[in-house]
Residue, then its C-alpha position, 0 to 999 in steps of 0.5 A: x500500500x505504498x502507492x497511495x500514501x505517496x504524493x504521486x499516487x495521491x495526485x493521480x488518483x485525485x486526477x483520474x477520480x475527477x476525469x472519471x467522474x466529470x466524464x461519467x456524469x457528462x455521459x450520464x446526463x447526454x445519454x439521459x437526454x438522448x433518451x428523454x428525446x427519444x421518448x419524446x418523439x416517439x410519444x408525438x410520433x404515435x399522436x401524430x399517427x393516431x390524428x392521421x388514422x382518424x382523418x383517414x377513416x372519417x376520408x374512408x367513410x365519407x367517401x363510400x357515404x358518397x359513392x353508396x349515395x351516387x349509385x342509389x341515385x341511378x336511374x337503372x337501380x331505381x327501375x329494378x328496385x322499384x319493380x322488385x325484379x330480383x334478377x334484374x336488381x342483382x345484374x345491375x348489383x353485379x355491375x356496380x359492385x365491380x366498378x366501386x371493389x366493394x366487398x359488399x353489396x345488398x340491396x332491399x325492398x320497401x319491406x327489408x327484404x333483400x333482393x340482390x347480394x352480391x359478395x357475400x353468403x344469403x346468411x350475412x346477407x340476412x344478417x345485415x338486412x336485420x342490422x338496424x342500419x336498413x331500418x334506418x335507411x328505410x327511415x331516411x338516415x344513412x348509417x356506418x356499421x362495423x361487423x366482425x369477420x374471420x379474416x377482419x372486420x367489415x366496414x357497412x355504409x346503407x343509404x336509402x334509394x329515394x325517388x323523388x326530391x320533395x318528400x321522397x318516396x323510399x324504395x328500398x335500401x342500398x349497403x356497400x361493405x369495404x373489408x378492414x383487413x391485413x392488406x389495408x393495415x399493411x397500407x395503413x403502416x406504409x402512410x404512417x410508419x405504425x403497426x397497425x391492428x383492427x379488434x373487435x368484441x375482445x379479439x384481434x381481427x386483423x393486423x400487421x404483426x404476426x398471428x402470434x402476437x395476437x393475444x398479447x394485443x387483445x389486452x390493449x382492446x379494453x383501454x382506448x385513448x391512451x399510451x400503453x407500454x406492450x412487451x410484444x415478443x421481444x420488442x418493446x412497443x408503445x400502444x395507443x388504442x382508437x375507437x372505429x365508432x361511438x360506444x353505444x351505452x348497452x355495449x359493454x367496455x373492450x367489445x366495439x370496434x378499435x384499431x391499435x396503432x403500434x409504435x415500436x420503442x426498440x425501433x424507434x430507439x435503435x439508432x439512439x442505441x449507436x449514439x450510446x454506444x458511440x458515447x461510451x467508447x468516447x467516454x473509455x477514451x477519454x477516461x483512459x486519456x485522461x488517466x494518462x494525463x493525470x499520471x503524467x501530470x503526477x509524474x512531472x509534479x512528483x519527479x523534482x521532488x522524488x529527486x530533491x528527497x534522495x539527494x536529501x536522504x543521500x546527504x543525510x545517510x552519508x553526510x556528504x554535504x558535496x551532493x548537488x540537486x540536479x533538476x531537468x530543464x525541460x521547458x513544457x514541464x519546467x517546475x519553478x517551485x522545485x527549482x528554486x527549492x532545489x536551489x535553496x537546498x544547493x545553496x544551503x548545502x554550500x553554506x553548511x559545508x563552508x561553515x564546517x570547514x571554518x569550524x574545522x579550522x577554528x577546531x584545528x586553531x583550538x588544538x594548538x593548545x592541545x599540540x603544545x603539549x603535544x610537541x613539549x611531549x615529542x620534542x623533549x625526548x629527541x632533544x634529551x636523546x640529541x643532548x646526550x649523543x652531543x655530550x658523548x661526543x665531547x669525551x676525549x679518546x672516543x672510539x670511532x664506533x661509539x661516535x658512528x652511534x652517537x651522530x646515528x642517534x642524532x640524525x634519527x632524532x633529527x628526523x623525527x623532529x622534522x617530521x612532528x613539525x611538519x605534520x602539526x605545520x599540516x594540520x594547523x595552518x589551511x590547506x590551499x589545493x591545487x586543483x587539475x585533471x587526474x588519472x586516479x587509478x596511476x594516482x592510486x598505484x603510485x600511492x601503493x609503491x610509495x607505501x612499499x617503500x616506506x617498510x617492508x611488509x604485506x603488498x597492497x593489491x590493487x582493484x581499479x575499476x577501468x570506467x572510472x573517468x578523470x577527476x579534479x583533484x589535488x593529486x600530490x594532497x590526495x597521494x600523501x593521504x592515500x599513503x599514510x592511509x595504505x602505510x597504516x593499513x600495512x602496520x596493522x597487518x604487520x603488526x597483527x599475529x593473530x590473521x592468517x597469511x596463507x599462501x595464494x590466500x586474499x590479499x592482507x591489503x586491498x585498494x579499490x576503486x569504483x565508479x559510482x554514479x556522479x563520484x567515484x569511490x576508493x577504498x583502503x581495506x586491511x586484514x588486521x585485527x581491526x580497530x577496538x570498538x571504543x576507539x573507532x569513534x576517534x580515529x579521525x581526532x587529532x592527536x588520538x593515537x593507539x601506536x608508540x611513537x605516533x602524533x595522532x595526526x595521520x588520519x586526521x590530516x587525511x580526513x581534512x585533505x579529502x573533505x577540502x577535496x569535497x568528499x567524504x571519509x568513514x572507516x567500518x570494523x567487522x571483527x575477524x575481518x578487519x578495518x575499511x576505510x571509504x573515500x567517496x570523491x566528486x569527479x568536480x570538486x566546487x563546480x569545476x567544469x569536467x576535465x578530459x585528461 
């Protein structure tokens, strides 16, 4: 769980969290309203053919009105209905039949007897002769009827046949019957669009959807007026249900004549379906752009800071106060705030480096009172030494090997006295470097041979790594440093009785260097006793030493020589292994431009 408790993960959720909701509430409220418009015309869609279904049929009907009208006009059909010759009455029934495609065609007498049918059984004809439409005929009214059929519903005009203009003598009747049926709701769906059904007395009589679908229209012949929701195999449609003709008072509710007029939801709302889908993949896309934006807006936010924190945690771990921050100066995503904290830090770290170098300084200054005693200490036994090899040399018939000892003694004491002067002249005053490109690992194998010269002893192997490059350093400082740590390191495994040195074994004394990212890394390693744990937080102390005869200012005079140079010195104890001394160096000390050698 280390990825949200990070300020970069933090930021990218927070961004993607935001795109992904800003997009899905987007999607949600266009996809919302697609379909509420949607909806919308689908209701004014089926309104609209509703108020078209019912001009045509009040079209329909007037017109037959008018053709049944014209033909019991005619002179021909008077004359044979007024001679009640059926014969005649069905020939010229025929004729006009055929002209007007009716379906239906009866003619009646004064008395409601039927003289000619013409498409129909003699028993419909009875049936429709006995329809209180011919006793309205007779009586001078034209009426429109509706009559179920198996294969649909039969649509009656009856008119009377008058003779005469002023109080008109009746004649008898005429009916015409057109047929409501699948072939005009086929016609039907083709003007409007709309599935089309026609019922009557509870049942589907005709329609334009399969017979299967029947029954589950029949429910809709009870409700008129309204839209109805109807789940008709596996479509969804919208129902709206219109009465063919008035409800009379004695019939009951769902029986009279009604045509459905059938909207399909799934239809109407398909290419709807292509614009959501087309949203969605809009949507993933967005979702996925925007969550790769917000990771790299995360990532650039977070990467100068990742970047000051481990120089941070580099200069806290090591205390190297040399490590710069160095930022990318990529113009798109320049961070002005990382910059000038990274600039802040760098020049903090510059501030506290110099302030330890002059406190290192003052130190050095305040331990001038230590050193006098120090070289009282020193001095007193050389000087005691020279002073009585001066007085033997006084003595009168001195053999020539006693003054050999004598003037032996005062050059070794000689020696040592200059070597105490210059080590306390090393520490005390500053060191001035003179800095210029360097072959390390040539600078590394002179200091080994320098140390072989200084006492016969263990060899120092050597493991320079060939990627280190050249540096910037002060070559002759970092060579008496490097001496005085590899000459040490040779006593300890001289002095040691207690490792073993067998033969083709590991070295007793290695010297190491090693590339290591922007600065490069030596290491001195021994195999000797090691270093007493009590004393290993001294070794660096001026004046502090274990050996018989020694200043105690070796190391330290190494450690100020290699932190002036802009690295860093520490030494580890592993028992049974020995001692290790690491020197990390900047390739450019003070911001020196890299030299090429």
């Amino acid at each position: 769980m280390k990825f949200f408790p990070s300020l970069r993960g933090r930021i990218f959720l927070t961004s993607a969290l935001l795109a992904v909701l800003s997009i899905g509430a987007a999607l949600y409220v266009v996809n919302r309203r697609v379909t509420e418009a949607g909806e919308a015309a689908l209701q004014r869609d089926i309104l609209a053919t509703g108020t078209l279904v019912d001009e045509l049929r009040s079209t329909r009907t007037d017109m037959f009105k008018r053709m049944a009208r014209l033909i019991a006009d005619t002179p021909k059909l008077k004359a044979a209905v007024y001679e009640t010759d059926a014969p005649t009455v069905l020939g010229v029934a025929r004729g006009f039949q055929d002209s007007i495609n009716a379906n239906l065609l009866i003619v009646t007498g004064k008395s409601g007897a039927v003289l000619a049918e013409v498409g129909t059984s003699e028993r419909d004809a009875v049936i429709v002769s006995g329809q209180p439409a011919v006793r309205a005929a007779l009586g001078g009214r034209d009426t429109v009827s509706l009559l179920p059929q198996p294969a649909g519903m039969l649509q009656i005009v009856t008119v009377p046949i008058p003779l005469g203009t002023q109080n008109p003598e009746i004649l008898g009747t005429l009916t015409v019957g057109f047929m409501l049926d699948d072939a005009l709701a086929a016609q039907l769906k083709t003007t409007t669009g709309s599935d089309i059904a026609f019922g009557m007395d509870g049942q589907i009589l005709a329609t334009t959807l399969p017979r299967s679908d029947r029954p589950a229209l029949s429910e809709l012949l009870r409700q008129s007026g309204i839209t109805r929701d109807v789940r008709i195999g596996t479509d969804d449609y919208v129902a709206l249900p219109r009465p063919l003709a008035a409800q009379a008072e004695d019939v009951p509710a769902g029986t009279g004549p009604v045509v459905l007029i059938l909207r399909s939801r799934t239809e109407q709302l398909r290419p709807l379906q292509a614009i959501q889908r087309a949203l969605a993949v809009t949507a993933v896309v967005a979702v996925l752009l925007a969550t790769l934006l917000s990771f790299a807006v995360a990532r650039t936010i977070t990467r100068p800071l990742a970047a000051i924190t481990d120089v941070m945690r580099d200069v806290a771990a090591t205390g190297d106060l040399a490590r710069k921050i160095t930022l990318g100066e990529g113009r798109l995503w320049r961070d002005e705030d990382a910059q000038l904290l990274a600039a802040t830090f760098n020049t903090l770290t510059d501030s506290v480096a110099r302030f330890q170098r002059e406190m290192a300084q003052k130190e050095r200054l305040l331990s001038l009172g230590r050193l006098s005693t120090v070289i009282a200490h020193e001095v007193r036994n050389p000087l005691m030494i020279i002073k009585g090899s001066l007085h033997a040399l006084r003595q009168k018939n001195l053999h020539e090997r006693a003054m050999h000892e004598a003037v032996t003694d005062i050059d070794e004491e000689v020696e040592r006295l200059n070597r105490i002067v210059n080590e306390v002249l090393d520490f005390a005053r500053p060191i001035r470097f003179e800095i210029a490109p360097a072959d390390l690992n040539a600078l590394c194998r002179e200091s080994a041979n320098a140390s072989h010269a200084s006492a016969p002893g263990a060899k120092v192997a050597l493991d320079l790594d060939t990627a280190v490059p050249a540096v910037a350093t002060d070559a002759g400082r970092l060579r008496i440093a490097l001496v005085n740590m590899l000459v040490n390191a040779r006593h300890a495994v001289n002095g040691s009785d207690h490792v073993p040195r067998p033969n083709g074994g590991p070295p007793q004394v290695t010297l190491r260097t090693r590339a290591n990212g922007d600065r490069v890394t030596i290491v001195i390693a021994d195999r000797g006793v090691g270093i007493d744990p009590g004393h290993l937080a001294h070794v660096f102390d001026p004046y502090y030493t274990t050996k018989r005869g020694g200043t105690g200012l070796g190391l330290a005079i190494a450690k100020n020589i290699v932190e002036g140079l802009g690295g860093t010195i520490g030494i580890d104890r592993a028992p049974g292994v020995g001692t290790e001394i690491r020197i990390n160096l900047p390739y450019n000390p003070y911001g020196t431009p890299n030299l090429e050698m």
